[in-house]
N, C-alpha and C positions, 0 to 999 in steps of 0.2 A: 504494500500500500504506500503509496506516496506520499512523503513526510508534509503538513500541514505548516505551513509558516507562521509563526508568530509576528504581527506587524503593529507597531509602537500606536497605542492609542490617538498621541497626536496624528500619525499620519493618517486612519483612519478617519477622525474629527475633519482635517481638512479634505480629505476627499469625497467624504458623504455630504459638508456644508456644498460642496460643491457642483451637487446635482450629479446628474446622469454620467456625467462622463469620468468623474469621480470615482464612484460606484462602479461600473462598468471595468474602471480599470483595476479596482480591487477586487474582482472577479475574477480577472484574468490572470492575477499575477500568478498564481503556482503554475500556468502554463508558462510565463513568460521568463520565468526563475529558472526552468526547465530548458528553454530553446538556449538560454544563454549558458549554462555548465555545458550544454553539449557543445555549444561554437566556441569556449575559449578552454574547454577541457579543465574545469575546472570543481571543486566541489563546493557549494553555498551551506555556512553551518550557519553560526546562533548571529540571530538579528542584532541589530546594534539603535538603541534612542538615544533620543535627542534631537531629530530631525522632524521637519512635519509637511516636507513637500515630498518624499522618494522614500522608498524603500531599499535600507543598507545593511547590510550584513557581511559576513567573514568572511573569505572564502580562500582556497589551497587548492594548488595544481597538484599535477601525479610528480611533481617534484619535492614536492613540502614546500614551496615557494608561496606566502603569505601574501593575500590582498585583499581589498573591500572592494565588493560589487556595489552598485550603485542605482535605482532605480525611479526614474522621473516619472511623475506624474504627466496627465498630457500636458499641451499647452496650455490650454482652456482651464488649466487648475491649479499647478504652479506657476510660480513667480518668472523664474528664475529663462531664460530661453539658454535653453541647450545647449545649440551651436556655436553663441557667446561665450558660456564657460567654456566650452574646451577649445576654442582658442585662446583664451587668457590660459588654460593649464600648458598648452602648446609653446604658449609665447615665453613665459617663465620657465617651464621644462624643470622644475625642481627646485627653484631659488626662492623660496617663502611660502611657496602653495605646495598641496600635494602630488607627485608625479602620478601622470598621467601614462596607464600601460596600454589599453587597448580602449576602443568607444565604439557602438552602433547608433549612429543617426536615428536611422528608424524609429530603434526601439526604446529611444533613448536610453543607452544603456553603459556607463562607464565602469570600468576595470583601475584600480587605486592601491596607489603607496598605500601598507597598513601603516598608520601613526598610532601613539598613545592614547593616554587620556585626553579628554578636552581641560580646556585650562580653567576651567569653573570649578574641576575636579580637584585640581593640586594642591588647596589649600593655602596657598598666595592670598595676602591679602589685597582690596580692589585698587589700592593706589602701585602694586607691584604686578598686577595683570596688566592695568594701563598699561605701565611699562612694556613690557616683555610685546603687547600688541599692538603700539607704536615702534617698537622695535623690528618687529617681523614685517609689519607695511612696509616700511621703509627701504627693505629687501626687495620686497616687489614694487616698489613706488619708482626706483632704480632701474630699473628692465625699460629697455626703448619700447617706446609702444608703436612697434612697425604696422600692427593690423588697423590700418584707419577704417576699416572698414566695420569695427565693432562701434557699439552707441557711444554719442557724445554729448555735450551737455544740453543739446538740442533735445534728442529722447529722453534724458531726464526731465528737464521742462515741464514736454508735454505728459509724460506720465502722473507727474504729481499734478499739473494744472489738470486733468481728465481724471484724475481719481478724489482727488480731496474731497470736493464740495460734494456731488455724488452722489459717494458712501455716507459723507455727511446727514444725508438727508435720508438715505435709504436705512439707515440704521438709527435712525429715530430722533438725529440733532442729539447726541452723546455729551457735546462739551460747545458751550456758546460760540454764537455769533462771531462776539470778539476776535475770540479764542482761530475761531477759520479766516478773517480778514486778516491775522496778525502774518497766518500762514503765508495767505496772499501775495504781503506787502515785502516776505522775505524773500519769497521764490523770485520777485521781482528784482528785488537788492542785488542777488545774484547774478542775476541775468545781466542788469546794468554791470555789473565789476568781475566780468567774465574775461580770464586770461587765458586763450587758448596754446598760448606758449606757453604755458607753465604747468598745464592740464599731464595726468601718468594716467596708468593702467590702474584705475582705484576697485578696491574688492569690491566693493559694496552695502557689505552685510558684515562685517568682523568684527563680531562682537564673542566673548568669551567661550560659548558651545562651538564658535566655528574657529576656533584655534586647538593645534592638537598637539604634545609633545611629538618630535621629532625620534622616533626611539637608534635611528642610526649616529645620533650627535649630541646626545647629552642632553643639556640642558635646552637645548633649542626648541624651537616651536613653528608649526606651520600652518598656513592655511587653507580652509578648504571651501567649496562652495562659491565662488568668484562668480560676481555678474560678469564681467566680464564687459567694464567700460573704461573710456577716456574720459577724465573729469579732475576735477581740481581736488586736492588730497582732504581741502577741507568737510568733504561729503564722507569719507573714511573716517572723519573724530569725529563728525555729529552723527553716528550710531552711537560711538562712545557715550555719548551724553545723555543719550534717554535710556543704558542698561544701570544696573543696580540699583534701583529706584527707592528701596528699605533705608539708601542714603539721601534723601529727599523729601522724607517723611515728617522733617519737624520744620526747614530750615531750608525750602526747594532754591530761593531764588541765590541764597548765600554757598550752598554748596554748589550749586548748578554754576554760579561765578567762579569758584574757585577750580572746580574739576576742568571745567574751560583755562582759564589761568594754566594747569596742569599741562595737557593735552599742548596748549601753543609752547610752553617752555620746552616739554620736549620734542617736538616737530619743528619750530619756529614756523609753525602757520599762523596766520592773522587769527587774532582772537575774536574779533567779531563775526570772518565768516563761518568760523564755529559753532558759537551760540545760533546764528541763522540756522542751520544745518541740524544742528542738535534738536532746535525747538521742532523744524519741521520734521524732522524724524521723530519725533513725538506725538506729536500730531497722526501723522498719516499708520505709524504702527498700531497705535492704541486704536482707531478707527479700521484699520486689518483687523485687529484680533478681537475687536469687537462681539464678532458672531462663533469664536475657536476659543476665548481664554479672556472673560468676560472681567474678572477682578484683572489681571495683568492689563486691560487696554483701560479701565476705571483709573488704573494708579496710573499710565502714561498721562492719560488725558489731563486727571489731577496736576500733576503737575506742570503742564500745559498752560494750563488756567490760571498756576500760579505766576510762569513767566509770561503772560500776555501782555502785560503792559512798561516788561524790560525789551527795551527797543537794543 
């Protein structure tokens, strides 16, 4: 009888909020788990969380040779497009992201470096994760970004201008008026102080679950998960700025300055298009997780509401 997969709650949650195609595809996976050990000769063991757009898990060749398979939701459900990430893993080829062994388009289906833990794991406290995840950017921030042909701050733009207000309204106006105009007025700020010479290969998403010990190098650490765009570095530290939120809990607007403060000292990125970035990543996650992780988009939003009127 054919082994029955174990697939992480979260990913479950976002694919059934996600309607039929969702659904459909988590039907199919133990077929689709199956066509993939027979094409790269490989065996899939125990699933791996912490993710909630793919299904990942372990997996060994008839060599004993260690990797993580990797498995995308459709388009229509995750975020994240495909063919972008694995030319950011292409482009980098192992210098801060995870190496890239084999992919099928199709089926959306990647073949991966095994790393460690994620860094949320290690017990680092949060002002030494900053660290270590400003440090690992940086690695990738460095890589020429020959692929002009991945998104650039033009698709960012229109993504956030075309989702913000929206979901705003379709999930029920979650956090004021204000609160969406301040969005607005930053995505704009942006746009006017746009340096396309100075734009890298920014992950997108790197925040603590999507860094992972290095286990070939020590203390090192890498990333995983890469949109795989062109864009100015300060969109990479405002994720920084709306994770650990337990730290924002008494005192949002004073820590949210200082953790910004943080982030530019060791980047020397501008500290205001930080906070810009921060807030609108705030914004717009808390409004994602809205209908998946209802208290997690409450406390984004929360403090949202608190910097609305820190320009």
């Amino acid at each position: 009888m054919r082994q029955k997969r174990e697939i992480p709650p979260l990913v479950i949650s976002r694919a059934t909020a996600a309607g039929q195609a969702g659904i459909e595809w988590l039907a199919k996976l133990d077929d689709l788990i199956l066509g993939m050990e027979n094409k790269w000769a490989i065996t899939v063991g125990q699933s791996l969380f912490g993710g909630s757009t793919a299904f990942v898990a372990n997996a060994t060749d008839k060599q004993g040779n260690k990797y993580v398979i990797k498995l995308e939701m459709p388009d229509s459900v995750g975020q994240v497009d495909f063919s972008n990430a694995i030319k950011a893993l292409e482009l980098v080829n192992g210098n801060g992201y995870v190496k890239l062994f084999a992919y099928d388009r199709e089926k959306k289906a990647s073949l991966l470096e095994r790393l460690g833990k994620p860094l949320k794991e290690t017990g680092h406290s949060i002002s030494k994760q900053i660290e270590i995840i400003c440090s690992t950017l940086e690695k990738t921030w460095s890589v020429p970004p020959y692929h002009t042909s991945l998104p650039n701050g033009k698709e960012v733009f229109s993504w956030f201008t075309d989702f913000i207000e929206p979901t705003w309204e379709t999930t029920g106006r979650p956090c004021s008026s204000r609160t969406i105009e301040q969005v607005y007025f930053f995505l704009q700020a942006r746009q006017a102080n746009e340096e396309p010479e100075s734009h890298v290969l920014i992950h997108g998403d790197a925040h603590n679950g999507n860094v992972l010990q290095d286990l070939s190098e020590g203390n090192q650490y890498k990333l995983i998960d890469p949109d795989g765009t062109i864009y100015e570095k300060a969109y990479d530290l405002g994720v920084l700025m709306r994770e650990w939120t337990e730290e924002y809990q008494y005192q949002p607007v004073i820590v949210g300055r200082e953790r910004c403060e943080q982030l530019s000292f060791l980047t020397g990125v501008d500290k205001q298009a930080i906070w810009e970035w921060g807030f609108i990543q705030c914004v717009s996650t808390g409004l994602l997780l809205t209908s998946i992780d209802s208290k997690s988009a409450k406390e984004l939003l929360t403090v949202a509401e608190a910097w609305a009127d820190r320009k």
